[in-house]
C-alpha positions in Angstrom: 52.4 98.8 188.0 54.1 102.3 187.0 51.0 103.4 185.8 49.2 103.1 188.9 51.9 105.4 190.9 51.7 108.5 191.8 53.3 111.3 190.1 54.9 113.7 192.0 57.4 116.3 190.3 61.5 116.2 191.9 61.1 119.1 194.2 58.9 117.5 196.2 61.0 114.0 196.8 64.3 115.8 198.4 65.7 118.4 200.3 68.4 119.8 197.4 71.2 121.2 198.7 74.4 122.9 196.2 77.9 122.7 196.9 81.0 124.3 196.3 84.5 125.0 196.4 87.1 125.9 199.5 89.5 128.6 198.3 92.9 126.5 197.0 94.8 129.5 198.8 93.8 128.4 202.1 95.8 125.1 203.1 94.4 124.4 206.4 91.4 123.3 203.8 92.9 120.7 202.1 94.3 117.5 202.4 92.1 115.7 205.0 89.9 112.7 205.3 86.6 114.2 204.1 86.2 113.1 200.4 85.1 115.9 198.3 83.6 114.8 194.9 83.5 116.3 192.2 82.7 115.4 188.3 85.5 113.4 188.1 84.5 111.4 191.0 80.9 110.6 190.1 81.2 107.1 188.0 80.2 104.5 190.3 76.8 103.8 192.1 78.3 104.1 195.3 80.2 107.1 195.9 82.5 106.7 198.9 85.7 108.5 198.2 87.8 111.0 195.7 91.2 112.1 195.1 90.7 115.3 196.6 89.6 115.7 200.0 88.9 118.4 202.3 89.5 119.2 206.8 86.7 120.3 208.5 87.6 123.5 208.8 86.7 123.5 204.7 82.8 122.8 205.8 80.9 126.0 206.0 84.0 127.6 204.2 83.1 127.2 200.5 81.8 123.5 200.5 78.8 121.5 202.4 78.6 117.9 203.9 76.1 115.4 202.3 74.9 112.5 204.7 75.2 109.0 204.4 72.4 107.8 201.7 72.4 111.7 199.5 72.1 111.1 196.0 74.8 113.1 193.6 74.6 114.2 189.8 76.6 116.2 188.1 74.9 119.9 186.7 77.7 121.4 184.6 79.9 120.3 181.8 76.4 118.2 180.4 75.5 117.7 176.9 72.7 115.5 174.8 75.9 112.9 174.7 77.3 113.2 177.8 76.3 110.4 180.7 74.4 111.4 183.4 76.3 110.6 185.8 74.9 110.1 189.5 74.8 107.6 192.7 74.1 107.4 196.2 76.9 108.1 199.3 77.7 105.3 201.4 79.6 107.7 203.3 79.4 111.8 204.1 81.3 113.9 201.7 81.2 117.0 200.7 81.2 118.0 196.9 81.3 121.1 194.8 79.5 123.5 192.6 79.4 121.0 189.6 77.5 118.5 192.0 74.0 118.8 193.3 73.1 116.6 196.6 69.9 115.6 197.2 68.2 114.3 200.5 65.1 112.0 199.9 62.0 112.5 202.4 60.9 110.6 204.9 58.5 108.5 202.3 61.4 108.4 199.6 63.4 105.3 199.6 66.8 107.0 198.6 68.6 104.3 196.3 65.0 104.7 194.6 65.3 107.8 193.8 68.5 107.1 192.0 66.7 104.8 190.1 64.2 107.1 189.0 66.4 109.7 187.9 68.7 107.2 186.2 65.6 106.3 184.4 64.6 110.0 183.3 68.8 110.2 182.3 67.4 111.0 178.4 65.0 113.8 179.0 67.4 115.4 182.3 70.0 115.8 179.6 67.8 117.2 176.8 67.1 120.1 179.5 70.6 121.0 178.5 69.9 121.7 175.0 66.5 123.4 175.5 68.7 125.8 177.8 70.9 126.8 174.9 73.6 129.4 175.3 75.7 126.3 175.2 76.5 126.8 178.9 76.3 122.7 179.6 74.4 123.4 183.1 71.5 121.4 184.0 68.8 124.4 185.1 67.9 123.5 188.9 64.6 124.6 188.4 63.6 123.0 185.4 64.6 119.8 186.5 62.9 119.8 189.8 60.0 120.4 187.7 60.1 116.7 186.4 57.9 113.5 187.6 58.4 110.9 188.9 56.4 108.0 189.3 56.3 106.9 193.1 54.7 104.2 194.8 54.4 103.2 198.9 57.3 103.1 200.2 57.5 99.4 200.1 57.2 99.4 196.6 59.8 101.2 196.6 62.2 99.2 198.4 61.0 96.4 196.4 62.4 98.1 193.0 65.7 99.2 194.8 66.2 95.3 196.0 65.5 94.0 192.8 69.1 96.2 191.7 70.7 95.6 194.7 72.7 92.7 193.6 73.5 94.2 190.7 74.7 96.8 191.7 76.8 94.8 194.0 78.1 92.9 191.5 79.4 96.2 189.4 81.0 97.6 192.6 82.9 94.8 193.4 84.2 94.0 190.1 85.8 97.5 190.3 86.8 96.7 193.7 88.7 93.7 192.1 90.1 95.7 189.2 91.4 98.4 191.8 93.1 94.9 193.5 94.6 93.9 190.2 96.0 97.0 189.4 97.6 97.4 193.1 99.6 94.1 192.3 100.3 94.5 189.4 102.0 98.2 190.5 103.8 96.5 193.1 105.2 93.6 191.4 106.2 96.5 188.8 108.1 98.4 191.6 109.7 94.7 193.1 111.3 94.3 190.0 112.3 97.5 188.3 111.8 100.5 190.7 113.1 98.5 193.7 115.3 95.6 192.4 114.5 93.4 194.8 115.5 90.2 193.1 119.3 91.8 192.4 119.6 93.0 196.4 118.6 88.7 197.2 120.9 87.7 194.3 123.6 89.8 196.0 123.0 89.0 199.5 123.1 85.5 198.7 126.2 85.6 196.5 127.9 88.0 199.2 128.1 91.1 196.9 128.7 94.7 197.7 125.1 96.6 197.9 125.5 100.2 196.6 124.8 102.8 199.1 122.0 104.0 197.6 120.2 100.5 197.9 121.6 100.0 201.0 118.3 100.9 203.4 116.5 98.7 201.2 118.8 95.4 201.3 118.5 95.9 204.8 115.1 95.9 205.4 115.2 92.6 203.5 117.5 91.1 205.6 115.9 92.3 208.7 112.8 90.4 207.0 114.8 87.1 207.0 116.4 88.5 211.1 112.7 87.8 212.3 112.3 84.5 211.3 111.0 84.8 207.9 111.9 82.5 205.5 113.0 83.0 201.2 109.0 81.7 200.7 107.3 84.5 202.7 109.4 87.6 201.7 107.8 90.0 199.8 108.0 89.0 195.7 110.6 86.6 196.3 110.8 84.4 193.4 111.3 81.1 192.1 114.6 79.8 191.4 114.6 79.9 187.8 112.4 83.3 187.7 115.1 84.6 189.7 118.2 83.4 188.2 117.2 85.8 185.4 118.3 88.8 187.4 122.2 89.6 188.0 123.5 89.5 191.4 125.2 92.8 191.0 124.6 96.3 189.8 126.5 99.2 187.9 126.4 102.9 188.1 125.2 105.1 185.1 125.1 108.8 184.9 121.9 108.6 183.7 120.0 106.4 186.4 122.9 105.9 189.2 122.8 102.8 190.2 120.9 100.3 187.8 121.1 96.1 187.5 124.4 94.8 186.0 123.7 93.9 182.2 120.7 96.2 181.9 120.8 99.2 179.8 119.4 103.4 179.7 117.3 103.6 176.9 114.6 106.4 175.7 111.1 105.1 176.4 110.5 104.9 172.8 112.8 102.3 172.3 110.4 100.3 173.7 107.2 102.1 172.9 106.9 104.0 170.0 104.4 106.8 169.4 101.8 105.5 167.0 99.7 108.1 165.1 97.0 106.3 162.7 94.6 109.4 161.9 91.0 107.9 160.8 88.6 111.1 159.4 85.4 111.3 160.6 83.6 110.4 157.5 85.2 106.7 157.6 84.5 105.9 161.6 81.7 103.6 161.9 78.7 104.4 164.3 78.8 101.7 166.8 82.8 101.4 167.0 84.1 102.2 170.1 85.4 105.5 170.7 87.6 106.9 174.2 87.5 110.5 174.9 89.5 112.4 177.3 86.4 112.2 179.6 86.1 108.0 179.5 89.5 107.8 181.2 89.5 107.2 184.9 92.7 109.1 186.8 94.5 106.8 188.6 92.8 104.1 187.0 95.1 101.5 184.4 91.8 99.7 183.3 89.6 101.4 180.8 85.8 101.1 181.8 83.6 103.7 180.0 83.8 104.6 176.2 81.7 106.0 173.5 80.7 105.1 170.5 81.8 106.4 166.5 78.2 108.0 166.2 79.4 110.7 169.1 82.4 111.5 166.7 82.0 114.5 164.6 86.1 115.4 163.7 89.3 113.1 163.0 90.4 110.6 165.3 93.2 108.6 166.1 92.9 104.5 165.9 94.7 102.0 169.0 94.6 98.1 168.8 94.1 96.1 172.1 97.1 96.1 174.2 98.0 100.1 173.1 98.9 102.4 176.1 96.1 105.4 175.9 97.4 108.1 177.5 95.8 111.6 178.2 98.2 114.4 177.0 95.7 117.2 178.0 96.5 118.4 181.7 98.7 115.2 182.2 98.8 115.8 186.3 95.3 114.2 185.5 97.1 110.7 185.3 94.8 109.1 182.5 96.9 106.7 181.8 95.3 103.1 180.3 95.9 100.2 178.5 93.4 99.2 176.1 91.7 96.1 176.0 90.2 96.4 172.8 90.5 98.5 169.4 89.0 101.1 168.6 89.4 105.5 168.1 90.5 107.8 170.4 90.7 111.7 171.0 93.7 113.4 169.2 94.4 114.9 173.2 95.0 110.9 174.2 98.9 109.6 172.7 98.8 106.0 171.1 102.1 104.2 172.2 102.1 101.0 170.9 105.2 98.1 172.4 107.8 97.4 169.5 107.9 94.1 171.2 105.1 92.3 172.9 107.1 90.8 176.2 107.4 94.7 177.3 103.6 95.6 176.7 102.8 95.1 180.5 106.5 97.0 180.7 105.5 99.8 179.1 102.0 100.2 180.6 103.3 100.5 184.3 106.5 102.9 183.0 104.0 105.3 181.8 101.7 105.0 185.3 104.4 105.9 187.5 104.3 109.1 189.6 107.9 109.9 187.7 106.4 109.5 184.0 103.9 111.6 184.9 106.0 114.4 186.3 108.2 114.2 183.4 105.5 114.7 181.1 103.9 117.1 183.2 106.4 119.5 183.3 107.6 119.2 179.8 104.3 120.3 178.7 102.7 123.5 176.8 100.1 126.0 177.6 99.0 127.9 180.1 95.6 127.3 181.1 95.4 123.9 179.4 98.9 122.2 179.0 99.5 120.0 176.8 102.1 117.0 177.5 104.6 116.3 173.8 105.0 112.7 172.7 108.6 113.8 171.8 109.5 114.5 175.3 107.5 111.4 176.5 110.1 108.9 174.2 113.0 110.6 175.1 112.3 109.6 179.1 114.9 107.7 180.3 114.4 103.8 181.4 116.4 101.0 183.1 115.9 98.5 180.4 115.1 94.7 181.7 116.5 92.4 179.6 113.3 90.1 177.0 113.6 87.0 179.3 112.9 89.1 182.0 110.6 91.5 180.5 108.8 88.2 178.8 108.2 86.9 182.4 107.1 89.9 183.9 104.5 90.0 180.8 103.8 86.1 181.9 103.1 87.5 185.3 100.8 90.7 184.7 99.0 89.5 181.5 96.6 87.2 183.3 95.6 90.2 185.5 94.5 92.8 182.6 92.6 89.6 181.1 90.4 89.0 184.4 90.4 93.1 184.8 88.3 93.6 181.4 86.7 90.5 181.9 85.3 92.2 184.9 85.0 95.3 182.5 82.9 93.7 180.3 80.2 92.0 183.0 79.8 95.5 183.9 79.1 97.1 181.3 76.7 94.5 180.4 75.4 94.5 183.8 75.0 98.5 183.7 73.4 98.0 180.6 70.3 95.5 181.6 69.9 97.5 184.9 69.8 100.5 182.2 67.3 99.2 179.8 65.0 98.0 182.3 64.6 100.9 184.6 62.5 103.0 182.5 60.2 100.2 181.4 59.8 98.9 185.5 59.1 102.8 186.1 56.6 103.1 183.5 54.2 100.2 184.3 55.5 98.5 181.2 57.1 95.6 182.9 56.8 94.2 186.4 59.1 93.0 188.9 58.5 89.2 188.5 59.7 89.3 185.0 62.2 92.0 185.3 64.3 89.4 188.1 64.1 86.4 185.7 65.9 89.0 182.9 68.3 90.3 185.7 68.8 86.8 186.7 70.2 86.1 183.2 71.7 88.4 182.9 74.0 88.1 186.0 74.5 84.4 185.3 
């Protein structure tokens, strides 16, 4: 089938457009509703948002909008290792000078044009090396230069359906994962940012609220005011869940106001820093390895990684259940827990729980906004700040109590098992899609057998 396509080289399948950057001393461009992606932002087939976003006052000021249906890779920062990373907007954003955007013609079905340069990923990235100067940009040029095969266009569309689903599936087990980690961030805050089940324990019991608390005990009672009843308020618990919280609190100098019986204690009393140094020479080729650059921001599941034959220097080891967390640039928030063992970066801190009920505990302290300031400006350097693991244990904590740290971990724990459940479809998913691509492209295998191995695959 590939064979009998025509070739036709990138330059001549999209209009490419380059992006850029708004200058950071101009407010009025920042901080609207126009995603502007970046590197950081490319690791999903659909891209449809970023953490940074732009007015549009920024648009003809330093960055570009792409259209709905533009396909996105990243150009700098690239080496043989790296992944090219790239996908298709399902939304207009603009983007920056790390990103290129391209806009398919007329007879170019755009998700297949992802396709087909997800299938030339190998031989786009050795560009980089044959460009030398170890500069890590993609040269524009030299990659238009490439071929593609292309059929009619409804060939085309055929290959993109025969992904479609696929690709569904990937984005909606993120979307799921995203959902997991929202609840399990609220529940978090319920219990031991908010305290809600102290304030019900002393509204029920009649108990003074400290001022402090006092807006939020009464937005609980004007909950119950409307009509709602103990079942429908937000994280109320069962009896003998909720039982294990006091019904009063007590002031520390530390914390203010903290639940009655609960104690201020360093973060490293329940999550010490764990540093097991592996050299290079004994790290095996296919074990897994997490780099600075596989950690999501914002994101508690880990759902890239590496492998030991990328390694080249001394590592550090984690077991399943360690807290990974990025001390490079910590305002970056790479903050994870792993579900699996493996090596890591010596810029990503091991903290491991000293007790196993406050795993899910210690996971969510070290993802809050608060944890991250802390570390953030407690950190070294200049241009590239470095958070200290010292300072990160000495952060101060309103200590739950086991039995109620043990149900919290009862609570959570089912969540991070579904969440790299999901993890793991993916990246088996990704890695069919992956393998097939360049063999559907080539003429080497057609689309009736391709579905019946994507089939499998996805059941």
């Amino acid at each position: 089938m590939g064979g009998e396509w025509t070739l036709r080289p990138l330059k001549d399948c999209a209009t490419w457009y380059s992006g850029g950057t708004p200058r950071k001393s101009r407010p009025e461009f920042w901080g609207g509703d126009i995603p502007w992606i970046s590197a950081k932002s490319l690791h999903d087939f659909y891209i449809n948002d970023s953490e940074d976003k732009v007015t549009e006052l920024a648009l003809g000021n330093g960055t570009r909008l792409a259209p709905t249906g533009a396909i996105m890779f990243v150009v700098r920062g690239m080496s043989l290792k790296s992944e090219f990373r790239l996908g298709i907007t399902t939304r207009p954003v603009s983007f920056n000078q790390d990103v290129k955007a391209l806009v398919a013609k007329p007879d170019i079905d755009p998700s297949f044009l992802v396709y087909a340069l997800k299938a030339k990923s190998s031989e786009i990235l050795a560009l980089v090396e044959e460009a030398g100067h170890g500069t890590g940009v993609l040269p524009t040029s030299v990659v238009q230069a490439l071929e593609i095969p292309v059929p009619s266009l409804s060939e085309q569309k055929r290959v993109t359906e025969l992904f479609s689903a696929l690709n569904t599936k990937i984005f909606l087990n993120r979307q799921t994962n995203q959902t997991l980690e929202s609840m399990a961030k609220a529940l978090f805050k319920s219990w031991f940012v908010d305290f809600d089940p102290v304030i019900d324990n002393a509204l029920a019991a009649g108990n003074k609220i400290p001022e402090p608390l006092a807006a939020k005990a009464a937005a609980r009672c004007a909950l119950r005011e409307q009509g709602a009843s103990n079942s429908k308020l937000p994280h109320t618990l069962p009896d003998n869940i909720r039982q294990l919280f006091p019904s009063r609190f007590q002031f520390t100098e530390e914390l203010g106001w903290i639940p009655e019986g609960w104690s201020v204690e360093p973060f490293g009393s329940v999550a010490p820093h764990v540093r097991e140094n592996v050299a290079a020479s004994e790290i095996g080729s296919k074990e897994t390895y997490v780099g600075l650059e596989h950690i999501g921001r914002k994101r508690l599941f880990l759902e890239r990684s590496g492998i030991g034959s990328d390694v080249e220097s001394n590592k550090s080891k984690f077991k399943s259940g360690d807290l990974l967390f990025g001390k490079l640039r910590p305002y970056f928030h790479k903050v994870v827990l792993a579900g699996s063992s493996g090596i890591c970066s010596t810029d990503i801190l091991v903290f491991r729980a000293k007790d196993s009920a406050y795993r899910s505990f210690m996971a969510l302290t070290a993802y809050r906004e608060d944890f991250i300031a802390h570390a953030n400006s407690c950190s070294t350097g200049t241009r590239m700040p470095r958070a200290s693991a010292k300072d990160m244990l000495a952060y101060e904590i309103a200590k739950p109590p086991r039995n109620v740290a043990e149900q919290f971990e009862a609570a959570v724990s089912p969540m991070w098992k579904k969440g790299y459940s999901g993890v793991a479809e993916c990246k088996k998913l990704a890695g069919t899609r992956d393998a097939l691509l360049p063999k559907i492209l080539s003429g080497e295998l057609r689309i009736p057998t391709a579905e019946k191995e994507l089939l499998d695959a996805m059941a």
